[in-house]
N, C-alpha and C positions, 0 to 999 in steps of 0.2 A: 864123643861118647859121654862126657862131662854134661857136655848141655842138656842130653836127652835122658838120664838121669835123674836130673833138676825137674828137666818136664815130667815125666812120671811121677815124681814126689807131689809136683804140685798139683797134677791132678785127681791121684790119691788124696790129698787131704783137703782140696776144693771138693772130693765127691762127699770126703767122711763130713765135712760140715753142712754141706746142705741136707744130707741126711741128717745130722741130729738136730739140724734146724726143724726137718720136718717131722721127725717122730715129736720134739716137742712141742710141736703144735700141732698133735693130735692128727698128724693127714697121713694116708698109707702111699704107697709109690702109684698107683693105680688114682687114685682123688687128685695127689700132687698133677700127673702127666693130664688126668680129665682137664681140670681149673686152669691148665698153662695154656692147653690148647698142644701139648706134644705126644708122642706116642709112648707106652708103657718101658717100651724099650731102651728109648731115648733116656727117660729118667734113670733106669737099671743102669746101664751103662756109665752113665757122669757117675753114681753114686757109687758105683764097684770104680771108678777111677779108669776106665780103658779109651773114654772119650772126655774132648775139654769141650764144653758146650762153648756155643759161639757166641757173641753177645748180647742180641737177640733173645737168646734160647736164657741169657743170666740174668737177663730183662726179665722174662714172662716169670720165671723161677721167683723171683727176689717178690714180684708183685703178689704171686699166690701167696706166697710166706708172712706177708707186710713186713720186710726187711728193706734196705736200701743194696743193690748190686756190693757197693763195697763190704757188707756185711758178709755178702758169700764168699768172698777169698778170702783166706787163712795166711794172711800176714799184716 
């Protein structure tokens, strides 16, 4: 139960950051998911924290943003 805790924390705060990555750079959840190539949903979901995108998906994310992948995790 310890571990899956962990996991939900971190996905929590992998969503809260790629969110204020993207409100700071001006892109709405809808512009982020168009430019990734994912669906509206997809983006909602990592950024409310109830899914850990795959790496792929922190690929496509990191490239709309101009960040690098390790930029989106929060440690």
């Amino acid at each position: 139960m310890a571990n899956e805790k962990k996991l939900q924390e971190l996905r929590h705060a992998l969503g809260r950051n790629i969110q204020q990555i993207r409100k700071t750079k001006g892109l709405t959840q809808e512009e982020l998911a168009e430019k990734a190539g994912l669906a509206l949903t997809s983006v909602a979901y990592i950024e409310a924290g109830y899914n850990f995108p795959a790496f792929g998906t922190m690929y496509k994310i990191s490239k709309v943003l101009g960040i690098k992948i390790k930029d989106l995790i929060p440690f």
